[in-house]
MIMI-970025 format. One record per residue: y, z, x of N, C-alpha, C, CB in turn. Coordinates in steps of 0.1 Angstrom, whole numbers, plus 5000, padded with zeros to 4 digits. Atoms other than C-alpha are relative to their C-alpha. Last residue first. Glycine has a CB too. Layout:
YZXYZXYZXYZX
...
***
This chain:
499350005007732528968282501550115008499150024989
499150065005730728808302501250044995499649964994
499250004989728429048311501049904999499249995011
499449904999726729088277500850025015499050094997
498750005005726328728278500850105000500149974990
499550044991723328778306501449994992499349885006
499750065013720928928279501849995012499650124981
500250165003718528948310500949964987498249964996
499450104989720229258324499349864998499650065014
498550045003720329458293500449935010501050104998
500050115002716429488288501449925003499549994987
500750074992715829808303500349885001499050004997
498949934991718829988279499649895015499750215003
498350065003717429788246500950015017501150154985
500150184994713529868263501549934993498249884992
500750024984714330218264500449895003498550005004
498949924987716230318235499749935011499750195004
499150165000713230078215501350015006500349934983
500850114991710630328234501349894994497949964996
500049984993712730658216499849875012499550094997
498149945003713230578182499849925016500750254999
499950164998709130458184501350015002499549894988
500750074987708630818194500749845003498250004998
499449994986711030918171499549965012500250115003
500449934995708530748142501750035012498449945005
499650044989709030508121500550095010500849934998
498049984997707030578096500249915013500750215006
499949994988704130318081501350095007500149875003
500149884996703630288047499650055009499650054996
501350004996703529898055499250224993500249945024
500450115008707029838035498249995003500949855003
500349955010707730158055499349934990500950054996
501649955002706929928083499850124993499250015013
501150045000709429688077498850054999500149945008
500050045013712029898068498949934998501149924996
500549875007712030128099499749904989501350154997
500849905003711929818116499950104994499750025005
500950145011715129648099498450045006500549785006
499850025016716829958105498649894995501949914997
501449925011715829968140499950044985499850155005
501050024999717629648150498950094996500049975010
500650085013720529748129498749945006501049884992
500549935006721230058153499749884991500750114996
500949915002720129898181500150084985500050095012
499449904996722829558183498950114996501650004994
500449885011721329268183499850195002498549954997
501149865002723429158208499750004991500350125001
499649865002724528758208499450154999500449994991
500449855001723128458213501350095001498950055012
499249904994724428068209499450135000501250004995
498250024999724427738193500150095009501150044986
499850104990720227738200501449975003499549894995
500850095001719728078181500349875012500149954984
499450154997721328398174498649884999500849995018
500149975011720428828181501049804999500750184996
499250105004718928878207500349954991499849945004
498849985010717629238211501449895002500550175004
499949895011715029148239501250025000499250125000
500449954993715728808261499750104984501050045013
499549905008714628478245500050165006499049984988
499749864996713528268272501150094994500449995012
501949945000712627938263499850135001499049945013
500349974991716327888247498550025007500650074998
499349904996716527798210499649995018499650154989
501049924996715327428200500950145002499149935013
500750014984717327338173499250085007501050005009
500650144994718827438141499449995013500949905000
499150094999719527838131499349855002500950055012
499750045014717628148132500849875010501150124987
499250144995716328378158499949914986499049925014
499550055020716228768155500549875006501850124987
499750124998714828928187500149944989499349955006
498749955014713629328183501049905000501050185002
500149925013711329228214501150044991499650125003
499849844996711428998240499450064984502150055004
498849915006710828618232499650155002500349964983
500149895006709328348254500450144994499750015003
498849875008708828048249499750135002500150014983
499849894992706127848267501250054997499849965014
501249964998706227488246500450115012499149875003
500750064995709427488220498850065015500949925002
500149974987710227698194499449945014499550094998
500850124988711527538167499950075008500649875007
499650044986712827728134498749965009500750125006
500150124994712527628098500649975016500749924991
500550175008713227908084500249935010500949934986
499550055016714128238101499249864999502149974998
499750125004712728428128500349934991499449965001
499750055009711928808139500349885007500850064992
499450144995710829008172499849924981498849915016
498250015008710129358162500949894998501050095007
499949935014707129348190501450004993499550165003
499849824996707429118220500250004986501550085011
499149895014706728728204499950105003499550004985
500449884994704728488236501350114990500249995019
498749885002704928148222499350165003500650014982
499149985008702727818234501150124999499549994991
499249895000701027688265500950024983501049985014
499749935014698527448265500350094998499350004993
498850145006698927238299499850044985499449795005
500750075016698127518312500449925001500250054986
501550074997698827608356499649944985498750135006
501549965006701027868343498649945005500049974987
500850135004704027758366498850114996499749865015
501349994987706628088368499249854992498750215001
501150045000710128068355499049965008500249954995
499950145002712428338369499349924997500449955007
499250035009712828688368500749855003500950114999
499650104990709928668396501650014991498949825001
500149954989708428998374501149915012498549995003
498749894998709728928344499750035012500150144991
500849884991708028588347501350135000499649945020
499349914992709228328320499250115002501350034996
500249965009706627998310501050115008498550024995
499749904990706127698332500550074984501249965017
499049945007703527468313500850065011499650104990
500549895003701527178330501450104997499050045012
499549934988703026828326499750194998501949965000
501449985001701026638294500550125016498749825001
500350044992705026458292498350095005501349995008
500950165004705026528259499249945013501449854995
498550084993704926918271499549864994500250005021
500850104992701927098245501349915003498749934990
501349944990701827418231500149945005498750024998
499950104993705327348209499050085009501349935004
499749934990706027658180499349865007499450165002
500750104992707027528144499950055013500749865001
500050014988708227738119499149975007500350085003
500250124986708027638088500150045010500849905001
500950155009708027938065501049895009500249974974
499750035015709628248085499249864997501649984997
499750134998707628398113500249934988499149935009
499650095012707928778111500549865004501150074993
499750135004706429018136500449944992499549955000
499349985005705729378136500949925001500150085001
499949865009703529408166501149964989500650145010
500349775001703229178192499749994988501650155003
499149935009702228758187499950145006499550004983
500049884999700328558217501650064990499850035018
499249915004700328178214499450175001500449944986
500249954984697927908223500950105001500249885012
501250044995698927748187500050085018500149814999
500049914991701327818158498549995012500250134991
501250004986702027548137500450095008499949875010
499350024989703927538100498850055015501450114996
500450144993703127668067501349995010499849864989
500150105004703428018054499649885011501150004995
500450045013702728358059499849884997500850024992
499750184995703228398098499449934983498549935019
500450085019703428808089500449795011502450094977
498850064999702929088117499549864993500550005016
498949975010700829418113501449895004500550185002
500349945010698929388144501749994987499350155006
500849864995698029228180500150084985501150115014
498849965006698528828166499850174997500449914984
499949885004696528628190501350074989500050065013
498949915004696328258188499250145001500749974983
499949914987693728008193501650065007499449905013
500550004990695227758167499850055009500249965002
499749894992697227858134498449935011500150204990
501750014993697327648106500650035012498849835001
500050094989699527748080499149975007500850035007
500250115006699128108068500549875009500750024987
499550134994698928438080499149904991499849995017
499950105011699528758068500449975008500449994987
499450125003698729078090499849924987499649915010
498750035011697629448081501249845007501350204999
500049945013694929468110501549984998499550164999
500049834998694729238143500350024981501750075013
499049965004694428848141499650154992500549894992
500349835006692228718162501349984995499750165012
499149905004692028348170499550104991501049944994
499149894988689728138186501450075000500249935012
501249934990689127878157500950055011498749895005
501150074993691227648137499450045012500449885003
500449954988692627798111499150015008500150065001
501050044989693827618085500350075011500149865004
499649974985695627828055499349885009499450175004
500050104997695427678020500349995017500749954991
500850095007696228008002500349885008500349984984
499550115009696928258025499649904997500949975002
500250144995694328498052500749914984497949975005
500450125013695228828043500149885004500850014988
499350104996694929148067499649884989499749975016
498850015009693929478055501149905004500550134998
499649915016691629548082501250044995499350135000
500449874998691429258111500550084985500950065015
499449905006690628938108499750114996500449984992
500449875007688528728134501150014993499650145009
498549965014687928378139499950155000499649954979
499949865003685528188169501250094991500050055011
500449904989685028038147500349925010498550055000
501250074992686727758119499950125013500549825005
500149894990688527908088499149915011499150154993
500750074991689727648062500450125010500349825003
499850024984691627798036498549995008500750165005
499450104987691727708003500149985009500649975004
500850135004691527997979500149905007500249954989
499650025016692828357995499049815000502750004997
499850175000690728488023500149964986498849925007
500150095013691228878017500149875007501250014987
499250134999690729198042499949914989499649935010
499149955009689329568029501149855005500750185004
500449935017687329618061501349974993499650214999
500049875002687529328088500250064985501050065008
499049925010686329008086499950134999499949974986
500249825003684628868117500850014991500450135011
499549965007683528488123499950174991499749904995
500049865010681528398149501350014994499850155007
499449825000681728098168499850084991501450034999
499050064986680427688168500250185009502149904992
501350064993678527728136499950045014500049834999
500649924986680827978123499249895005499150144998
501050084991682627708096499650095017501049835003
500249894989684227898065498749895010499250194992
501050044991685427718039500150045011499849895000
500050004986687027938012499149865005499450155006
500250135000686727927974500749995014500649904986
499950055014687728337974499949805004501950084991
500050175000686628528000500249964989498849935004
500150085005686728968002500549855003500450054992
499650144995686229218028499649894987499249965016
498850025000685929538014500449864998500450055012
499749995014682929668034501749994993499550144996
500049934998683129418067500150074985500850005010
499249985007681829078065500150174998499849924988
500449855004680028948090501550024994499450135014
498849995007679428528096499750164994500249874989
499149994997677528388123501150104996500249925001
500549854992674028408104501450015010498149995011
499749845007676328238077499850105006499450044990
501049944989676127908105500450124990500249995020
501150044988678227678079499650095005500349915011
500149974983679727848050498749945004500150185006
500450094990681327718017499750095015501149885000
499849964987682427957992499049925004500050155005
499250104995682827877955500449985016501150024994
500950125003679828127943500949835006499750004979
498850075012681928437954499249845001502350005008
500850105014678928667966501149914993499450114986
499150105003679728708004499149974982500149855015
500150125006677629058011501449944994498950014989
499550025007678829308037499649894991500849995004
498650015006677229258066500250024983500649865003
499950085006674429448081501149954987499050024999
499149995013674629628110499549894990501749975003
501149965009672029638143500850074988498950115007
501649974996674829528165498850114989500250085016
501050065010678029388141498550075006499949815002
500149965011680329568164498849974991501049974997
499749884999679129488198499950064986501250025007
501149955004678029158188500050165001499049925008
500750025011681529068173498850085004499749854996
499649945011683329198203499150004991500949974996
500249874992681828988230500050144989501250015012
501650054997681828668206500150135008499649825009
501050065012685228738200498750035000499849864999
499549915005686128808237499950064982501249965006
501549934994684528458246500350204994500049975024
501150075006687128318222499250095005499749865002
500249965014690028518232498749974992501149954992
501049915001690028448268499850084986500250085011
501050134995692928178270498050115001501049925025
500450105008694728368242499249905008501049954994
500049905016695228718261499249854993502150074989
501849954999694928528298499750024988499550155007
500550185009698528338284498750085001500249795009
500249975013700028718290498949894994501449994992
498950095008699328738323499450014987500249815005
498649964993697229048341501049884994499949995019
498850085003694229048320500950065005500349974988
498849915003691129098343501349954994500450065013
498750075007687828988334500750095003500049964984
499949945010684629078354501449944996499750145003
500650115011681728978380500650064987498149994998
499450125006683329108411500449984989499349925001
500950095011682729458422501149914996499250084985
499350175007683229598457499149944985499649845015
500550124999682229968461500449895000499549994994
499850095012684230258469499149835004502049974999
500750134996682930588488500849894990498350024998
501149954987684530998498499249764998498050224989
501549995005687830858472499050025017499649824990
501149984989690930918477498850024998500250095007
501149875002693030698455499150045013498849964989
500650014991696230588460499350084998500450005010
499450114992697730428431500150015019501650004993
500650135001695030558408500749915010500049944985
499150145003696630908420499449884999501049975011
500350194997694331178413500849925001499349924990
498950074996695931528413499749865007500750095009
498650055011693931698385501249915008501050174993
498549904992691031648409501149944990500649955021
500149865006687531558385501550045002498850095006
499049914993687531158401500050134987501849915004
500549825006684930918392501050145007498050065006
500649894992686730558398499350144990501350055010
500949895004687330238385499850115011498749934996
500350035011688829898395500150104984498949975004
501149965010691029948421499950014986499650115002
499949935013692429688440499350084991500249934994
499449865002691429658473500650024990500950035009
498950004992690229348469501250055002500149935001
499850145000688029438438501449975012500549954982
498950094995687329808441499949864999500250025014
500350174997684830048423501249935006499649914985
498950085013685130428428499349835003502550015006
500250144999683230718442500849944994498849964996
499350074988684531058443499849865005499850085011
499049945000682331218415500849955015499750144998
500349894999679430998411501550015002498950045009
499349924988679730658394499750135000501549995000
501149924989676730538372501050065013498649875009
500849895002679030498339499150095011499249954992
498949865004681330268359499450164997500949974983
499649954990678630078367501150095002500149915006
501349954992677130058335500850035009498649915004
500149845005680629988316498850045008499750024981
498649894999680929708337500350124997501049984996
499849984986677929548330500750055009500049925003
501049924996678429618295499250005010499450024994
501550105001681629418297499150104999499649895014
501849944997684729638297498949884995499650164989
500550005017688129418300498650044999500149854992
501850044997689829528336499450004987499150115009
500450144998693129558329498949924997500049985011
500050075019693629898318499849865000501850014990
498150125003692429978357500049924985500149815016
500050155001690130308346500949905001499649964992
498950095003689730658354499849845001501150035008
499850144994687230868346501049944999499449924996
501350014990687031218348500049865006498550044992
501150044994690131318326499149965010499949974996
500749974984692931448312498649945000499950175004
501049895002695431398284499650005014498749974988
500950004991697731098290498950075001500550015008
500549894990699331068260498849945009499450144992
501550034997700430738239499750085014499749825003
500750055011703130818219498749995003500549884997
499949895011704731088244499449934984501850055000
501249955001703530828274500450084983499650125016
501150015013705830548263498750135000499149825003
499350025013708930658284499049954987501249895002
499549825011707130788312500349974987501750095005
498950004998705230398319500750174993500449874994
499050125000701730428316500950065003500249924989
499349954993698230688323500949825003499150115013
499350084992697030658289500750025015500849984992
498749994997694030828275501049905008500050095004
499250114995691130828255501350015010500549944988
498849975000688431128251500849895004500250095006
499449875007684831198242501849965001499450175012
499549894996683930858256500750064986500949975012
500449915008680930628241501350155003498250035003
499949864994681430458269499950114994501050025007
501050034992680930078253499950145012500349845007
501150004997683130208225498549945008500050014994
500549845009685730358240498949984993501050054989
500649934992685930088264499750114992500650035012
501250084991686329798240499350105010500649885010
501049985007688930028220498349945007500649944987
500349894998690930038249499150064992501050055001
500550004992691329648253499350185001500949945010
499449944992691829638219499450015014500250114995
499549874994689129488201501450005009498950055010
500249915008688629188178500750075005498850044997
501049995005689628998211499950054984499450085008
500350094998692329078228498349944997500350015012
501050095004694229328212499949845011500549954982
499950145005696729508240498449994995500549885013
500150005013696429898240500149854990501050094997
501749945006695029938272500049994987499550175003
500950104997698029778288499150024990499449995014
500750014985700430048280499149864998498950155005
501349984998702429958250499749995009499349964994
499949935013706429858236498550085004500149884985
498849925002707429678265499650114991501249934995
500249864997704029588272501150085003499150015010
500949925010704229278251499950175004498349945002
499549875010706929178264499550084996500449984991
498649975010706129208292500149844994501650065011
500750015012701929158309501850004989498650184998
500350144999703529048343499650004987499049945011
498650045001705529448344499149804997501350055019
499449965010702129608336501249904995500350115003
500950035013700229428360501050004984498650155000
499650184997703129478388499349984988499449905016
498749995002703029888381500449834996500950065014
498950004986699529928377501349904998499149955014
499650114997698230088346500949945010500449974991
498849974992695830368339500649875004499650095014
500150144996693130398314501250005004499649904989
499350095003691830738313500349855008500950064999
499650144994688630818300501350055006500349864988
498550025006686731178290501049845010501150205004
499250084991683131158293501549994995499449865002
***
């Protein structure tokens, strides 16, 4: 079975920042990726992307049989029916499609011809960003049993470790604890391969970390949060995503929040989930390019990849910052950080491209990580894309 996972135009554009930098299919939500979730509940021979031109050459399209809306988060009820399509069948959700079986190299997912399409309900689609962290828990727990299914973990032998519900708790080879408390009763708790909980920290399920990520000394974290491979985090951190390789070391609150890629939140920084007035969030729509009502009343920060922070900054509740974003200074900053801003609450300015990719190339050599032309190429994009929300540049 060869996949791909295809993304529609509006979806895509309501999922930004994040998917400045990545098709849909490649957002963590959960343990998994959304793309890893289908790959393995389909067991497919082959992955692919059908996204934006300017990101395919990282993330190819290849070819294939099935296609899928990247949205749609596989369940194994979902994967079944997918699996039982025949060649020209498809699934639909009011008139949106879900899924199809298509062979013709000239499929369009954005009109498909299909000989039959079904209606199916009973399934998760993320099209806003807040979905990512308001569906993380169950997503956890979805994940976990997948992975963990007829495995057995890793033994916890550090004699200073505290855990409630243990049958909750899988440890990947690698994965080390040091005088932890660990509370699955409630959720599962996943450590990926080759991770560390340093001494002190309070873990409460649903929890995951991903491989070669390090949970700091005296961390609290208080359940329904993933945090993707090669992070560091610390502080206490509340139902949070943080997709990979991005640092919240120290102390300070991070809550109902969604991190990219290649992050850095300096020691204290404070992010605001919650209006005083208890008034539900409004949060910025690239789509409406103007703020949209979430409906939460626990909204926090939304960090596009490359996005940076200094000490002791404030973000208050439904922020949201672009990508390759450098914020510093006193006060709250704006809620609507565009990409390659470069400032704080006194004031923005460009972060200008060539020292925005400097400081990634640097970051994730520090990961032995390159920095790829491809990636050259996508932060070209979203600098050129992005130049109509950084509103000073016209000013001048």
């Amino acid at each position: 079975m060869k996949v791909i996972l295809f993304d529609e135009a509006e979806t895509w554009q309501h999922l930004l920042p994040l998917t400045y930098t990545r098709p849909v299919a490649d957002l963590r939500v959960g343990i998994l990726t959304l793309a890893e979730k289908w790959e393995r509940r389909l067991h497919a021979d082959s992955m692919g992307y059908d996204t934006r031109e300017y990101l395919q050459k990282k993330f190819p399209k290849g070819t294939g049989n099935i296609w899928i809306n990247a949205a749609a988060v596989a369940s194994d009820m979902l994967a079944k029916a997918v699996s039982d399509l025949s060649e020209g069948e498809g699934l639909v959700h009011n008139g949106r499609l879900i899924a199809a079986h298509s062979s013709d190299p000239a499929f369009n997912p954005s009109d498909p011809k299909l000989s039959s399409a079904s209606e199916y309900e009973d399934f998760l689609f993320i099209d806003r960003t807040w979905k990512i962290f308001r569906h993380v828990a169950d997503e956890i727990k979805s994940d976990f049993a997948l992975i963990t299914n007829n495995r057995e973990s890793a033994p916890l032998d550090d004699p200073h470790t505290i855990v409630y519900g243990r049958e909750n708790l899988f440890l990947e080879p690698g994965a080390r604890v040091q005088a932890a408390i660990i509370d699955a009763t409630n959720g599962p708790v996943y450590l990926g391969k080759n991770s560390f909980v340093s001494a002190g920290s309070i873990i409460r399920g649903s929890f995951a970390l991903g491989e070669e990520s390090v949970v700091n000394m005296g961390a609290k974290l208080r359940g329904d949060t993933s945090v993707g491979p090669g992070c560091k985090v610390g502080g206490e951190i509340s139902n949070s995503v943080f997709q990979a390789n991005s640092n919240k070391s120290h102390d300070g609150y991070l809550g109902n929040s969604v991190i990219g890629e290649w992050c850095n939140l300096g020691a204290d920084t404070n992010c605001s989930n919650l209006k005083n007035n208890y008034a539900p969030v409004k949060t910025w729509s690239y789509v409406s390019k103007g703020f949209a009502d979430t409906g939460l009343t626990f909204c926090g920060l939304t960090m596009g990849d490359h996005s940076k922070c200094g000490i002791n900054t404030m973000f208050n509740t439904g922020t949201v910052v672009g990508v390759a974003a450098n914020i510093f200074g006193s006060g709250f900053p704006r809620t609507f950080i565009p990409s390659f801003s470069w400032g704080g609450a006194s004031g923005m300015i460009t972060h200008q491209m060539g020292k925005a990719t400097e400081t990634a190339r640097l970051m994730m050599e520090r990961r032995k990580i390159p920095f790829s032309n491809e990636d050259l190429e996508i932060m070209e994009e979203v600098f050129r894309s992005s130049a109509e929300f950084r509103i000073w540049e016209g000013r001048k």
